[in-house]
N, C-alpha and C positions, 0 to 999 in steps of 0.2 A: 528481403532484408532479414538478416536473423538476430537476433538477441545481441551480440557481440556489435552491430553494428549499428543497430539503435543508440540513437543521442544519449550518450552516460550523463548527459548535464542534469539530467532529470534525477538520479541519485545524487545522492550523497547529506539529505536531511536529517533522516529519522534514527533518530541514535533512542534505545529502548533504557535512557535512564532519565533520573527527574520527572517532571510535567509531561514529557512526550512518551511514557511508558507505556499509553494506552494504544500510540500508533503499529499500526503494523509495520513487521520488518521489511525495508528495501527490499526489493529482489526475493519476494514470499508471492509463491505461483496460486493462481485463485483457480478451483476447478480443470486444473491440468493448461490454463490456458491465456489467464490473464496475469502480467508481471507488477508489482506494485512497485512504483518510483515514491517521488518526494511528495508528501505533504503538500497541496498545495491549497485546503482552505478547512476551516471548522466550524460548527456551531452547535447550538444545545441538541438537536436531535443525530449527527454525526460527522461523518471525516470525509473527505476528499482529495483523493491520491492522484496524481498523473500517472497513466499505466502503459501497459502494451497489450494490445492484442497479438498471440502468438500465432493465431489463424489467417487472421486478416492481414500482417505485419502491417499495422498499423498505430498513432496513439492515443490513447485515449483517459476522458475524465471517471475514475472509480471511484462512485461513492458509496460508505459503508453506515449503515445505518447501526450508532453506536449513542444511545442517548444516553448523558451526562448525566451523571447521580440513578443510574439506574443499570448501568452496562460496568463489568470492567474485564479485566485480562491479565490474566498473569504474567510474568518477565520470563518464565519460562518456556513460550510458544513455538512451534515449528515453524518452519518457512515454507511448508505448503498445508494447503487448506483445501480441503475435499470439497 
C-alpha cells in the first residue's frame, strides 16, 4: 500500500489556526517514516495522531509528548521533522 492509497479519511482535522495551533500539520513525515493524519485524542501531558507507518504500510496511534503550559510551537513549522 502506498501513501496515496492509504485511507484519506484520517486527514483532514488539523487546520494550524485558533486552539488547534499547537497540532502538528496533517501529512508532516516524522523521521523519514511516520505520516501524521488527524487528531484523534489530547490531554495535559500530549497529543495523539492517527498515523501511517511508511515501512510497515501500515496504521498507527502517534503519540507526541507535548505538555500544556509548558511546551509550544510556532505556526510557522515544516512538514517534516528529523
Amino acid at each position: 500500500m502506498t501513501l496515496v492509497e492509504w485511507d484519506r479519511s484520517f486527514f483532514g482535522g488539523n487546520q494550524m489556526v485558533g486552539a488547534d495551533v499547537y497540532y502538528l500539520m496533517e501529512g508532516t513525515v516524522i523521521g523519514a517514516r511516520y505520516q501524521i493524519g488527524k487528531v484523534i485524542g489530547e490531554g495535559g501531558f500530549g497529543i495523539t495522531y492517527i498515523g501511517y507507518d511508511t515501512r510497515l504500510n501500515i496504521q498507527v496511534a502517534i503519540k507526541e509528548y507535548y505538555p500544556k503550559g509548558y511546551a509550544q510551537r510556532s505556526v510557522s513549522v515544516s512538514p517534516q521533522v528529523a
